[in-house]
C-alpha positions in Angstrom: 11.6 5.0 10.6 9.3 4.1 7.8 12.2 2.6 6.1 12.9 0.2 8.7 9.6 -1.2 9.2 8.7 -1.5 5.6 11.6 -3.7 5.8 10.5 -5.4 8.4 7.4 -6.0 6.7 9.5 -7.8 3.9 10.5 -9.8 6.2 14.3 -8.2 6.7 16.0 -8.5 10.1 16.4 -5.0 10.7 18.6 -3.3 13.6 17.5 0.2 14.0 19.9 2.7 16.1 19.1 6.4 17.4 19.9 8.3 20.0 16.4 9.2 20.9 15.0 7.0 23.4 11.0 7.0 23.0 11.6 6.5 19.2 13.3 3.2 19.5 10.9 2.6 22.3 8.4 3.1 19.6 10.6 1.1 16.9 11.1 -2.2 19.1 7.4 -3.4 17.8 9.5 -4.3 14.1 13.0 -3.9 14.7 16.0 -4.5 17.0 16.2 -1.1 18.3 19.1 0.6 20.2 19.9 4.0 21.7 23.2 4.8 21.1 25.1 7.4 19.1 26.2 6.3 15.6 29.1 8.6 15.8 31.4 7.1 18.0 32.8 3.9 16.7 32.6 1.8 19.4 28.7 1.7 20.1 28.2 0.7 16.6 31.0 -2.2 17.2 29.5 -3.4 19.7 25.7 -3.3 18.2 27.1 -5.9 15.8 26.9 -3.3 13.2 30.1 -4.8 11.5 27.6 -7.8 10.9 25.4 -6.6 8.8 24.7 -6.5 5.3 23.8 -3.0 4.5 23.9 0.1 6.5 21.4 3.0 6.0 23.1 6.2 7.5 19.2 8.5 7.5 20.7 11.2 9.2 19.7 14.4 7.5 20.0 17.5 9.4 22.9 17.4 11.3 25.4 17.1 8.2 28.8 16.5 10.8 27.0 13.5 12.5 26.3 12.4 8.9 30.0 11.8 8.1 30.9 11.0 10.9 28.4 7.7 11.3 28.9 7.2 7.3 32.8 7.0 7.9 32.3 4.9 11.0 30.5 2.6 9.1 33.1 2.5 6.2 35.5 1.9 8.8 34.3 -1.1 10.5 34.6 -2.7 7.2 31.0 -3.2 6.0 30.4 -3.9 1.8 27.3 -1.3 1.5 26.8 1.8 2.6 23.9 4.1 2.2 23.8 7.6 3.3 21.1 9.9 2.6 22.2 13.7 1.7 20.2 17.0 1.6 22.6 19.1 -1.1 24.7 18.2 -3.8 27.7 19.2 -1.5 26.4 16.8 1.4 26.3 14.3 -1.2 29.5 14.9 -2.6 31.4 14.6 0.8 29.6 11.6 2.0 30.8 9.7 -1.2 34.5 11.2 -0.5 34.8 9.5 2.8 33.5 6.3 1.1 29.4 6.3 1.1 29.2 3.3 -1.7 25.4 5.4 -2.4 23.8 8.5 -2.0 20.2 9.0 -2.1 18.8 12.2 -1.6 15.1 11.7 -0.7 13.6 15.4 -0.7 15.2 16.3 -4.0 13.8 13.2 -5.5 10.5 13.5 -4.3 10.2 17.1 -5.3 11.4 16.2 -9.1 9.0 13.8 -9.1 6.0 15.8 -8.0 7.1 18.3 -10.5 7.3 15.7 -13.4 3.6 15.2 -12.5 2.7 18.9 -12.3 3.8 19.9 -15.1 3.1 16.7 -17.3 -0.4 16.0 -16.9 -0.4 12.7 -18.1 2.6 11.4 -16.0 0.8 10.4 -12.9 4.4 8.7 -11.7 8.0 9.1 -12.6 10.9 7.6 -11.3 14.5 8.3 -12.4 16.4 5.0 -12.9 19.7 6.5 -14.3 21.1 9.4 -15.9 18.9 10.0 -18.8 16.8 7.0 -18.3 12.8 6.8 -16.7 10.1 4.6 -15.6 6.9 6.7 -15.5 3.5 5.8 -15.2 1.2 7.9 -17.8 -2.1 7.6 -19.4 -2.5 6.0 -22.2 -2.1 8.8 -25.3 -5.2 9.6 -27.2 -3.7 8.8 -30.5 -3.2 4.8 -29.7 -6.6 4.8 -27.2 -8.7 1.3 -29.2 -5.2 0.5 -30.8 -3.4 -2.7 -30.2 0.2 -2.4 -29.1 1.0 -3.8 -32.7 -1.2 -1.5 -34.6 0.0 1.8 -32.8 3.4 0.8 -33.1 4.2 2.3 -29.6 8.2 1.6 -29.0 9.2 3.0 -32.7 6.6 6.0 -32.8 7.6 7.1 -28.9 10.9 5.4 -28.5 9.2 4.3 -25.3 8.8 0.7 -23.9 5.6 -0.4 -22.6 6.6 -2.5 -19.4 2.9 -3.4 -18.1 -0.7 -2.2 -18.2 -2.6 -1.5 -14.7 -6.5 -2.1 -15.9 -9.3 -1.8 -13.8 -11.2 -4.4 -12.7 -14.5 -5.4 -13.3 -15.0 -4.7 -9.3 -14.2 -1.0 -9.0 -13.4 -1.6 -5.1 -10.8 -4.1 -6.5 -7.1 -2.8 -7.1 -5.5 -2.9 -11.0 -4.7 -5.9 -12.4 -1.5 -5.6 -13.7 -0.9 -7.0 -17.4 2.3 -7.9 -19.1 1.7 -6.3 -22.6 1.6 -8.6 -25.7 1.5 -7.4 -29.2 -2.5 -8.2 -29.4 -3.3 -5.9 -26.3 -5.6 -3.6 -27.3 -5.0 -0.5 -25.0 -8.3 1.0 -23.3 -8.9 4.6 -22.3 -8.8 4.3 -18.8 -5.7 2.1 -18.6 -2.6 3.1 -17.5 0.5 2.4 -19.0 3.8 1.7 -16.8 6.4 3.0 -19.1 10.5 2.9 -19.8 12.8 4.8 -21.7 15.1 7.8 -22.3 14.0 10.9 -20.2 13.3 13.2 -23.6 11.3 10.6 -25.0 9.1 10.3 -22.1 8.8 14.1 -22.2 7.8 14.3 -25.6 5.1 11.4 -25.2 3.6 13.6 -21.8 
């Protein structure tokens, strides 16, 4: 549900399908909503499922229906499939019988919670690929009054600094985001929006 209407928000045409009537009673404020049962083929044919770009299959819980809506989907010929899983084997299936991308949303969230545990200058962390990270940290004390030229940040870390959120002025105003230049000279309280392998980022937390 909060999927579809922060796509809505973005201004996506979204058509939103349960089978739980006072939720897509709820849902029809941001979305085309429909009761129906994603597993049998033919009430997704006739949503006009087969017209859309994309299909999100956020079934969780009830691994069978999971497939079962995922191969539906695959079936009625559409380019992108999404399914989300909750194991590795869930996962693993759903990409068998042609899920083109598996998220798995509780295991993600948890890894990234623990990143920020554990690390105590990560504040955010988000796994792009194998091996790869964007993370959001503080900036290290060792290159706190330092231009990004002077501290030398990608060869000493083997990080890349992607932007720099700095306060404002006005402390009820959000961060302005700046795009780093070589003469940017990086203040204590700034917080540095980060890319680069995993282990580096590690090693810098």
């Amino acid at each position: 549900m909060s999927l579809a209407e922060s796509l809505s928000n973005a201004g996506t045409e979204v058509l939103l399908m349960d089978r739980n009537r006072p939720a897509m009673q709820n849902a029809s404020e941001f979305a085309t909503a429909l009761q129906g049962d994603a597993t049998q083929p033919h009430v997704l044919e006739e949503a006009g499922c087969g017209e859309c770009d994309l299909v999100v299959v956020a079934i969780g819980s009830n691994i069978e229906a999971s497939m079962m809506a995922t191969a539906n989907c695959k079936e009625l010929g559409l380019p992108n499939v999404v399914a989300k899983a909750t194991s590795e084997l869930h996962g693993k299936i759903l990409r068998k019988i042609g899920a083109d991308s598996v998220i798995y949303p509780d295991r993600d969230s948890a890894h990234r919670l623990a990143r920020s545990i554990a690390n105590h200058e990560v504040i955010d962390f988000l796994e792009v690929s194998e091996g790869y990270s964007i993370a959001e940290i503080d900036v290290p004390d060792g290159v706190r009054g330092k231009t990004l030229a002077e501290s030398d940040f990608r060869n000493a870390t083997g990080v890349t600094v992607l932007c720099i959120r700095r306060a404002d002025e006005d402390i009820a105003k959000p961060r302005k985001v700046i795009i780093p230049q070589a003469s940017d000279t990086l203040q204590s309280d700034d917080k540095l929006i980060v890319f680069g392998e995993t282990k580096n980022l590690d090693k810098l937390s």
